[in-house]
N, C-alpha and C positions, 0 to 999 in steps of 0.2 A: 853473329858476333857484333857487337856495339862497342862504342868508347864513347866519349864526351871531347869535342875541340874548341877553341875559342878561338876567332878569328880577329884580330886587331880592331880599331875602330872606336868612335864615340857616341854611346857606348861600344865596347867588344859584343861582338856575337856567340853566343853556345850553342855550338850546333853537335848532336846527336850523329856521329858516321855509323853507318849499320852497311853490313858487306850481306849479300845476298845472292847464292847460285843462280837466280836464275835473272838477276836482273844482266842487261847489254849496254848500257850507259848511263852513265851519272842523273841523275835525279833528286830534285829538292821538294819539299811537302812541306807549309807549315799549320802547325793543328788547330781546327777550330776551337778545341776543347782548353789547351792549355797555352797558347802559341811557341808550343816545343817545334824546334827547326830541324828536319831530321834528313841527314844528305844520306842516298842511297848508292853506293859503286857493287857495280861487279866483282866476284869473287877476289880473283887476283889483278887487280888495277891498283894502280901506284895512289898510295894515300897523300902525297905531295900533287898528282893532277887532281887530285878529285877536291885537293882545299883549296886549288890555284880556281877550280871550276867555281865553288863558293864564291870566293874571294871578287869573281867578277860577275855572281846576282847579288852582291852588297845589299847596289841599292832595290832592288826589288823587292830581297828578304824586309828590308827595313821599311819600305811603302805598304807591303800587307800583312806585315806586323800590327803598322798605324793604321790600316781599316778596318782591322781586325779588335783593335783595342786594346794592343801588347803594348808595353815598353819591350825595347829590345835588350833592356838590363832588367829584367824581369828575373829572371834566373838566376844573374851574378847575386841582385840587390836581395832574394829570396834564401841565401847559399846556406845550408847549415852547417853553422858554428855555435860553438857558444857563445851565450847571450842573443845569439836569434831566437826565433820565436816559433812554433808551430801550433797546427789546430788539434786539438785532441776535446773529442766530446762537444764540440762548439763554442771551444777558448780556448783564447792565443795563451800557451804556456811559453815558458824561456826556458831556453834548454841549459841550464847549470850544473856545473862539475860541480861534486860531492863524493864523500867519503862513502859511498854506498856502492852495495852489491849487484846489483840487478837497478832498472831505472824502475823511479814512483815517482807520482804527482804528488805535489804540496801545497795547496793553495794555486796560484799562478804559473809555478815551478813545475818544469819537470826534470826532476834531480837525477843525472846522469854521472857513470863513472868516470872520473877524469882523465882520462885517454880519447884526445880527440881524434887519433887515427881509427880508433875504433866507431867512433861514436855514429856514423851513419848506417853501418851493421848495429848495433844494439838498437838503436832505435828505430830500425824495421824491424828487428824481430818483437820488441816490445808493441807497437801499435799492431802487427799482424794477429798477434798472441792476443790482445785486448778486444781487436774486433772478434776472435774468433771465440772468449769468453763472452761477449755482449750476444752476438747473435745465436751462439747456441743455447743460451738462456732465456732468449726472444722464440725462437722457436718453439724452443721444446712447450712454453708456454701458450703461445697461439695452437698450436698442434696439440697438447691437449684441452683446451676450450673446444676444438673440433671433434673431440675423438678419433684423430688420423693419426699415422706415423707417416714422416717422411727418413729415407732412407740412409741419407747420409748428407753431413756438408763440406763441401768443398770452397776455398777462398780465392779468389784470382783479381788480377790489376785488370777489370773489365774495364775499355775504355765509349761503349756505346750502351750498356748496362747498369742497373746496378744491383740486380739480382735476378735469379731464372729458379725453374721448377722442371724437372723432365717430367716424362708418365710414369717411369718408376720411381717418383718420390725423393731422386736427389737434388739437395737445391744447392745453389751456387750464389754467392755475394763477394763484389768487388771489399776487401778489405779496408778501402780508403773508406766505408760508412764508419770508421772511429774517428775518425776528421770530423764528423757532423754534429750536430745537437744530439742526444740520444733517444729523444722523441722521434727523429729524421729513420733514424737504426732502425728504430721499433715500427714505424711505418711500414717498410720497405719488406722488413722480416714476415708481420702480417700480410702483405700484398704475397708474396712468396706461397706464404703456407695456405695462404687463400686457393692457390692453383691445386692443391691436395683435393677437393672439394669440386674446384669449377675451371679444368684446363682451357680456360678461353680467359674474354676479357666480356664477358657479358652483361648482363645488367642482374644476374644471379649469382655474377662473381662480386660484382661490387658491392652488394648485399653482404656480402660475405667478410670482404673488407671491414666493411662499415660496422658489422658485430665485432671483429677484433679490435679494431683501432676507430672509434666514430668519429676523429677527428683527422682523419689521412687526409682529405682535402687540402689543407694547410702544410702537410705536411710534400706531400707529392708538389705543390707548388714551391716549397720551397728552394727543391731538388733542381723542380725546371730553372729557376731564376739566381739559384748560388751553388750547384752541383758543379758546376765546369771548374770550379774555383777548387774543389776538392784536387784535381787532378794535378797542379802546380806543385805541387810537392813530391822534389825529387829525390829517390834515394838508391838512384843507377849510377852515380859517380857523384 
């Protein structure tokens, strides 16, 4: 079980409380990937010690925040509302109330129904549903270039990934690849379907790559150098 806290401060801090059976004392992480701050308490321990336990690594959370390359308002200053902005496709849209049913991009827009108590379920489900039409359309495409089937796909908030292949042919892609340029998507989805063909990373697989997408190069680099960036986008509270 998770919630989202904010602890006072200039800025305030959002820190992540996650309760866990099997942890025995309080514990603070904060992530390379996105600098989400995520305190860990045992099962049943009092949520008043375990934010008084925060409250006095302050300044610690806030020194490897800054060597890490966070603002510590990174999250408040990120928060979706309207009129903020998110990545879809590899452009900042604004997220705008509109008289519409379901959300659509318009140009820079993305036109959402005007219920902002809703609006951070709707727009998960909308970028989940978008990556999940992008990459089965990337697939299915690379996979018949190969003459292969893969078996099925499954989406998930991978956070040391951003796609896998088992031996039976199902592949898996972290959903946050609709945040990315859509050459990024089609990269990743190649590299994927590439493992139908050559379950390693060999210099047979990347032959293999390189016939679906001859430009992944670029692309896999981009991932290395503004992938972490994808992950800031929160839509757990």
């Amino acid at each position: 079980m998770t919630r989202i806290a904010r602890l006072d401060g200039q800025p305030p801090l959002e820190i992540t409380l996650r309760r866990s059976a099997r942890a025995r004392r309080f514990s603070l992480r904060v992530s390379q990937l996105d600098g989400r701050v995520t305190l860990t308490l045992p099962q049943h321990a009092r949520e008043a010690e375990a934010l008084a336990f925060a409250r006095g690594k302050d300044g610690w959370i806030r020194q490897v925040l800054a060597q890490m390359g966070f603002r510590a308002d990174a999250a408040a200053e990120g928060a979706l509302r309207f009129g903020g902005t998110v990545p879809f496709e590899g452009q900042p849209r604004v997220l705008t109330p509109a008289a519409v049913r379901s959300p659509r991009v318009e140009g820079g827009a993305l036109l959402m129904p005007a219920d902002p108590a809703r609006l951070v379920p709707r727009l998960a489900a909308f970028l989940k549903l978008a990556a999940r039409d992008r990459l089965t359309l990337a697939s299915d495409r690379h996979s018949a270039a190969l003459g292969l089937r893969y078996a099925r796909i499954t989406l998930r908030d991978t956070r040391s990934r951003w796609g896998s292949c088992t031996s039976d042919g199902a592949l898996m892609y972290s959903w946050r690849l609709i945040l990315a340029p859509p050459e990024v998507l089609d990269y990743v989805a190649a590299h994927e379907v590439a493992h139908l063909a050559e379950m390693n990373h060999s210099p047979a697989f990347w032959a293999v790559v390189a016939r679906l997408r001859p430009d992944y190069a670029r692309h896999r680099l981009w991932l290395r150098s503004e992938g972490a960036a994808l992950h800031r986008l929160r839509l757990d509270g």
